[in-house]
N, C-alpha and C positions, 0 to 999 in steps of 0.2 A: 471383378466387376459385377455388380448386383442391378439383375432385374428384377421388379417388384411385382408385376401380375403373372402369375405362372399360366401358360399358353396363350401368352400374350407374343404377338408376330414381332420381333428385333429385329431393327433395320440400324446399319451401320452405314453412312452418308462420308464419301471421299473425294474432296474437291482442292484444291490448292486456293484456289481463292477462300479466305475463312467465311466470306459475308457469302457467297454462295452455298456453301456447306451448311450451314446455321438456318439458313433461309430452307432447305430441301429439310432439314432434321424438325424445325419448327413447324413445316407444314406437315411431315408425317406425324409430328404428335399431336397436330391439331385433327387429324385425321384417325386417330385412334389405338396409333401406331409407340411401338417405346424404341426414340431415335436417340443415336447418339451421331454427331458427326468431328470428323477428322479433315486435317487441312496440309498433312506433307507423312512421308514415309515413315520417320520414326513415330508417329504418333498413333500411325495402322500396325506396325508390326505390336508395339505396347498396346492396344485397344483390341485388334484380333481376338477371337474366342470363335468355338465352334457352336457357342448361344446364339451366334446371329444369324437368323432364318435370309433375309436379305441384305447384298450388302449392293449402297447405290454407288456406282464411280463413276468418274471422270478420267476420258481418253490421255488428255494432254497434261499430263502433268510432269513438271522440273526435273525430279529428284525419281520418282519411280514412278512410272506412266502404266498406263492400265490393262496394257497387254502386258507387263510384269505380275502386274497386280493376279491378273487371269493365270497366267504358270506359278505363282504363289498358291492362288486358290487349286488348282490341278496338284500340286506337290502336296499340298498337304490334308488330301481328300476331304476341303470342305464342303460339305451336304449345302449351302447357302446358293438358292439362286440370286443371279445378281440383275441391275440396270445400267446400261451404260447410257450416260450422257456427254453430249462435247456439241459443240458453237461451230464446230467446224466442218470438212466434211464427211457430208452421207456414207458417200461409200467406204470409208474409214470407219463409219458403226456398224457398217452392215460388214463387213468382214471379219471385224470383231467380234460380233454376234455369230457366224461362221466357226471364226476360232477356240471360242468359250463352248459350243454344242460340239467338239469335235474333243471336246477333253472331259466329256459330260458335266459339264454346266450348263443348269439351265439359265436361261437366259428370258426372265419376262416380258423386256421389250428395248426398246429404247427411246431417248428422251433430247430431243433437240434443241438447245437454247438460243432463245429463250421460251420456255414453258409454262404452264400454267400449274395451277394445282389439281382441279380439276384431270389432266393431262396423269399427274403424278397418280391421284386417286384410282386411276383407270386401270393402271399399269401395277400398282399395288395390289388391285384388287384382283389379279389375276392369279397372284399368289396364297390369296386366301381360298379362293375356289381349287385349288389345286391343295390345300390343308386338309381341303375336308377329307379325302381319299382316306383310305381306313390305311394304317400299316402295314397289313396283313396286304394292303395290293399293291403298294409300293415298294415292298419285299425289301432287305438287306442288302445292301450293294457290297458289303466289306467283305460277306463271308466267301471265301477262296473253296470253293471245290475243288475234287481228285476225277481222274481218272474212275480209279478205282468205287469211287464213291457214288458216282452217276453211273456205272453200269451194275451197282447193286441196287440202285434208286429206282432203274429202268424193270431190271424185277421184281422187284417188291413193288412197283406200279406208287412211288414215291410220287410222281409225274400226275400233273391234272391238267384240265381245261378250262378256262373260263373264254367268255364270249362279250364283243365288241358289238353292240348292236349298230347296224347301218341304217341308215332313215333316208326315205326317198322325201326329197327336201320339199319339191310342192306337197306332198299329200302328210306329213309329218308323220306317217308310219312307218314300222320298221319293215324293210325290206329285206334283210340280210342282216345276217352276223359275220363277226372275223374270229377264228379261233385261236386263242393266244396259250400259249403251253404254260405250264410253271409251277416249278417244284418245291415242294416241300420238304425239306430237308430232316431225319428225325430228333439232330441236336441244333442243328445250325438255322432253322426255323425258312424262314420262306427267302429261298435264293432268286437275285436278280437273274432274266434272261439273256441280260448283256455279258456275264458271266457262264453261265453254260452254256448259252448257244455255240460259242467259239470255242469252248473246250469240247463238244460233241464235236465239232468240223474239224477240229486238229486230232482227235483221237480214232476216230471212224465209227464214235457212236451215232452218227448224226442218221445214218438211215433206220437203227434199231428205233429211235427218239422218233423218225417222221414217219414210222409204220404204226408208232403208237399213237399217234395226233391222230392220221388220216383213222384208221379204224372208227377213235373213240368219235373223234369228229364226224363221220357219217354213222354211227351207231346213234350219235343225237339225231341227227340230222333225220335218219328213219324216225323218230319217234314223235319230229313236230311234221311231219310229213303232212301232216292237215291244215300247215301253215303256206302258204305261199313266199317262202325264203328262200334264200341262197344263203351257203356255207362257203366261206373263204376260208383258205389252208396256205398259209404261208412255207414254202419250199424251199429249202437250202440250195445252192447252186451246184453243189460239191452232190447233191444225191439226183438230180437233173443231169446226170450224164450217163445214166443205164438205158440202152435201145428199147428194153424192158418195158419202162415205166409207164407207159401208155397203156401197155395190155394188161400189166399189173391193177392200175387204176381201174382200167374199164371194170375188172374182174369182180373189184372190189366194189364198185358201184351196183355191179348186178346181184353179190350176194347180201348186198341190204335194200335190193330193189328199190336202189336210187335213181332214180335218170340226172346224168351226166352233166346237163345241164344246170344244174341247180348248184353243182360245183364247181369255186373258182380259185385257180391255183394259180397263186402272188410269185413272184420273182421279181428282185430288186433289179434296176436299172446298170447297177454298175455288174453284174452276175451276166450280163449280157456280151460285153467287151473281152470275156475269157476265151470261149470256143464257142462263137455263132456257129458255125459249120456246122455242130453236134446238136447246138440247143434249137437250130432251126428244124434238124428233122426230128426230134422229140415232141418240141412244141406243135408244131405242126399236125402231126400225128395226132394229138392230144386234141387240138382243135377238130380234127376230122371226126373225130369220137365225140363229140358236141359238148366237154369238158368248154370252160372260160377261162382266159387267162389273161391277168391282170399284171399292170408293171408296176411295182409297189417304189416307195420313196421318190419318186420323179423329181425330177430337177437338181438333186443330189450328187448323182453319179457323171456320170464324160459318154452317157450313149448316143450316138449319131444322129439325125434325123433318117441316113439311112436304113442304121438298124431298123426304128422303129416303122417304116412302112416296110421291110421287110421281115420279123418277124412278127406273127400272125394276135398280137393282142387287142380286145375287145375292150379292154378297159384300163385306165390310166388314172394312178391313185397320187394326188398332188401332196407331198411330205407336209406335216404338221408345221414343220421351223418355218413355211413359206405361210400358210393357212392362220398360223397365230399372231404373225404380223401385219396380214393383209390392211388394217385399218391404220396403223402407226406407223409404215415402213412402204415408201414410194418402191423404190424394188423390189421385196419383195409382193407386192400388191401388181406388180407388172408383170411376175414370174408366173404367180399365180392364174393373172387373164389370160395371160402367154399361153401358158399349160392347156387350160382351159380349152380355148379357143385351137389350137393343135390336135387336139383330143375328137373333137367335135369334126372338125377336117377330114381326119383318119376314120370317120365314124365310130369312135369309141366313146365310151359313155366313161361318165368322171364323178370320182369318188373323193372328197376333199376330205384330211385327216384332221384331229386338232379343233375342233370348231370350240369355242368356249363362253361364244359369246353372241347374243341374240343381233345384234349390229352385222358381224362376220356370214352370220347364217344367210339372213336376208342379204347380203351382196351376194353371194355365191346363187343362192336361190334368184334373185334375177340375172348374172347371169350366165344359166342354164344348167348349173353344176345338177346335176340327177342325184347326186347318191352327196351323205355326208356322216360321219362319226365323231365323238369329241364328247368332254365333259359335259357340254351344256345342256346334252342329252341324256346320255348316258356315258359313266365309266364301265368298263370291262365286268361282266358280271356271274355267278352261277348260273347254269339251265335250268336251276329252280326258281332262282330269282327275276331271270328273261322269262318265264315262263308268266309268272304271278302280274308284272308289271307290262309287261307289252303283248302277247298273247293269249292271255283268256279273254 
């Protein structure tokens, strides 16, 4: 199959109706886009190719319906995010969308029929803004790490930081960064962190890996010291269960003459359901030390309402899958007020992830989301490059 403009966005259109297939494929090429569309199974598996950057489906279909379609694209690790569209219902695309992000596809949005072009343009265009990303940040997802190879990576300081700026939403300055780790591999060139993070937690290098974040992470952090930020440190669940960690931290804050505060340390929602008992008197601790602690991915995981007024968090970070559908997706757009609005109750301030789009900003910013991150802003960046762009 021949495409003709080289980096040019391919969208592959999957409808069982032909006249609707044709109709999605026409309007993305009148859109800019090089469409081909498809109208039953044998004509997807013969059309398939890993050239197409998106491919559009349809839920209900005869012969192979589009949660096949999604364990299709999973088996055969296509790089393509996709759209799903169906007439039918909502909550049917939204757990589809559910199901595609949990086999890492991404999922641009979804599309209701009957829709517009306009509608389609929107949702396209989300994929282009996510092209731009340089390679180099969107790292290899294929290459398979060793044991062996991350704790020679870990010495040889293979490992870096790059930085998530946070924007306090009314005043549009950055307020905080998030420090995201990520390795460099010396053959295998730049490894995803979907990829090592879980081979650190199953090997037991995840606390050699979180001693190196926290350091380098407030080693920066001393140096924009003239900045009024906050540094967020994302924390494994598996390295939150040493009595230690509190006094370690404070330790570490005093020998870079950091105050405490300035630092907030993330844990995922679902890390909470393992051993409360332990994480409460850690976190706790951690809090009394004037550290901040943040619940990162919210809405994601199964933790209780009573967890959450009983362990001690000051901040509640709303997942991205919920934040980049707020505008196209009645659910998640009620999860999100939901979260919101919860957050705000508990008196915890809210950190929305994912923002991409100047429409999403301004909802969240009226209302009262404080804090936000996402492309629209900024992607994940060098301390040299944060530094040039948003701090001098």
């Amino acid at each position: 199959m021949h495409f003709s403009k080289p980096g040019q966005v391919n969208v592959l259109i999957i409808d069982d109706e032909a006249d609707m297939s044709e109709f999605v494929a026409d309007a993305a090429s009148a859109l800019g886009y090089t469409a081909i569309s498809v109208s039953d199974a044998d004509e997807f598996v013969r059309a398939y190719s890993t050239a197409f950057d998106v491919i559009i489906l349809d839920l209900f279909m005869p012969k192979l319906d589009g949660i096949e379609i999604i364990r299709f694209l999973h088996e055969n690790r296509s790089g393509a995010s996709i759209i799903l569209m169906s007439g039918k219902d909502k909550s049917i695309l939204h757990s589809a969308s559910e199901l595609a992000a949990e086999r890492n596809i991404e999922v641009l949005g979804v599309l209701e029929k009957p829709f517009t072009i306009d509608q389609l343009e929107v949702i396209l265009g989300k994929f282009t803004v996510r092209k731009r990303v340089p390679n180099d940040e969107q790292g290899s997802i294929s290459a398979a790490p060793t044991v062996e190879g991350m704790r020679r990576g870990i010495a040889n300081r293979e490992f870096f930081l790059v930085y998530q700026p946070q924007f306090d939403l009314k005043t549009g300055k950055v307020s905080g960064v998030e420090a995201l780790v990520r390795w460099q591999h010396p053959t295998r060139g730049l490894i995803h962190p979907a990829l090592f993070i879980p081979l650190a937690e199953e090997s037991g290098l995840i606390n050699k890996l979180t001693e190196f974040v926290l350091e380098e992470a407030m080693s920066q952090l001393k140096r924009w010291q003239a900045h009024d930020i906050t540094m967020s440190i994302n924390v494994s669940p598996t390295t939150v269960v040493d009595l230690d960690m509190p006094e370690r931290l404070d330790a570490l804050t005093k020998a870079h003459d950091i105050d405490p505060h300035k630092i907030v340390i993330e844990l995922t929602e679902t890390a909470l359901m393992e051993n409360v008992g332990l994480y409460m008197d850690i976190l706790t601790r951690l809090r009394m030390k004037n550290f901040n602690l943040s619940i990162d991915d919210f809405g994601t995981g199964y933790s209780s309402m009573q967890q959450l007024v009983r362990v001690p968090f000051n901040e509640l970070k709303v997942d991205q899958s919920f934040i980049r559908q707020v505008m196209n997706d009645a659910e998640c757009r009620a999860v999100a007020q939901m979260s919101i609005s919860l957050a705000h109750g508990l008196n915890m301030k809210v950190v929305a992830e994912g923002i991409e789009d100047q429409e999403t900003y301004d909802w969240l910013k009226e209302l009262g989301c404080e804090l936000g991150q996402g492309f629209l802003m900024s992607r994940p960046i060098s301390a040299e490059e944060l530094e040039m762009r948003f701090l001098s």
